[in-house]
C-alpha positions in Angstrom: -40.1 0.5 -40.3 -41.3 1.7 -37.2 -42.8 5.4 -37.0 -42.4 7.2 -33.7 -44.3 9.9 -32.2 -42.6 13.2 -30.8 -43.7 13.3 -27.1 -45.3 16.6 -26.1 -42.7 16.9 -23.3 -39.7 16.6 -25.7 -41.4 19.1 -27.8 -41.2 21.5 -24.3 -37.7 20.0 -23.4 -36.7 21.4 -27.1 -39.0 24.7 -26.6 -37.7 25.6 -23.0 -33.7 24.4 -23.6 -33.5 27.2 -26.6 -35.3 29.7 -25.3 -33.3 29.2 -21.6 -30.2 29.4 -24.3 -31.8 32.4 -26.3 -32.1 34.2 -22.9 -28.4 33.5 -21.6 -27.1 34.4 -25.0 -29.1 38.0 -25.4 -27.5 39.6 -23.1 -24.0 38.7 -24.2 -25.2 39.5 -27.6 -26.1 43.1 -27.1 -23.3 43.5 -25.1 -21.5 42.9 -28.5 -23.9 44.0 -30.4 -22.0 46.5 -32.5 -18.5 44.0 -32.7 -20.9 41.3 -34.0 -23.0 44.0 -36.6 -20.1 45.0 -37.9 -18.5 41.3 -39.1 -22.1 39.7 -39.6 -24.6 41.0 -41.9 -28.4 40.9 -40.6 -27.4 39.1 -36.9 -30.3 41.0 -35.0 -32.9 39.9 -38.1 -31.8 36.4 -37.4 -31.5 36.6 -33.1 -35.0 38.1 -33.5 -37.0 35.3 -35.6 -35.2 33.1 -33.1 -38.1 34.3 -30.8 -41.3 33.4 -33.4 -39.3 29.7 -33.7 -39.7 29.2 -30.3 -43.3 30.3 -30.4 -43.9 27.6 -33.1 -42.4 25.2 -31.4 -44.3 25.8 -28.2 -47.4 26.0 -30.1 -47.2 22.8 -31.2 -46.2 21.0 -27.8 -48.9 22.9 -26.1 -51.3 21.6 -29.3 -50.0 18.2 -28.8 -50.1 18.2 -24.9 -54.0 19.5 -25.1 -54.9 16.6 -27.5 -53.3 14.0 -25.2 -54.3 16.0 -21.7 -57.9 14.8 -20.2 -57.8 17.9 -17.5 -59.9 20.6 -19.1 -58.7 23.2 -16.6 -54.9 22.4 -17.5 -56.0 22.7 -21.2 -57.2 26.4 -21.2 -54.1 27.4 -18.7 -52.0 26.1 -21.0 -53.8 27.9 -23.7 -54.0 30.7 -21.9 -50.5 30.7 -21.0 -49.6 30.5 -24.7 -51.2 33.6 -25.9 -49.8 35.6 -23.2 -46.4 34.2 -23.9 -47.1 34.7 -28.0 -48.5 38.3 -27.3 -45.4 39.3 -25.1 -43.6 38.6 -27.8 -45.2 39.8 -30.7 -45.8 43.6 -29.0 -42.2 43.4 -28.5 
């Protein structure tokens, strides 16, 4: 049986394609946002841990793409980049 390892750009592939669909679909779901309350139970609990899974997910592709990267300037921007992107979000 042959084990595979997830590639640090499929991890951000994953990370960036639900968070570009997390941002198209937030508008349009607080457009709605009372229609959709009304018929589902706890739907802004569930749109808003949506945000902390993308944060994990990026975590670990940035985690995996600083143990593979050999550029020590690209490994603290994309630290860097991280906990700005993890702070946004959590002061939100």
């Amino acid at each position: 049986m042959k084990i595979t390892l997830i590639n640090s750009d499929h991890l951000g592939i994953l990370s960036s394609t639900l968070c570009l669909t997390h941002c198209i679909l937030t508008p349009i779901f607080f457009l709605y946002q009372v229609e959709i309350s009304n018929q589902i139970v706890g739907s802004t609990t569930f749109w808003q841990s949506l945000n902390y899974f993308f944060l994990l997910i990026s975590f670990f592709a940035v985690n995996r793409s600083i143990k593979i990267s050999s550029n020590y300037l690209i490994k603290i921007f994309m630290l860097i980049s991280w906990f700005l992107l993890s702070s946004l979000i959590l002061n939100e």
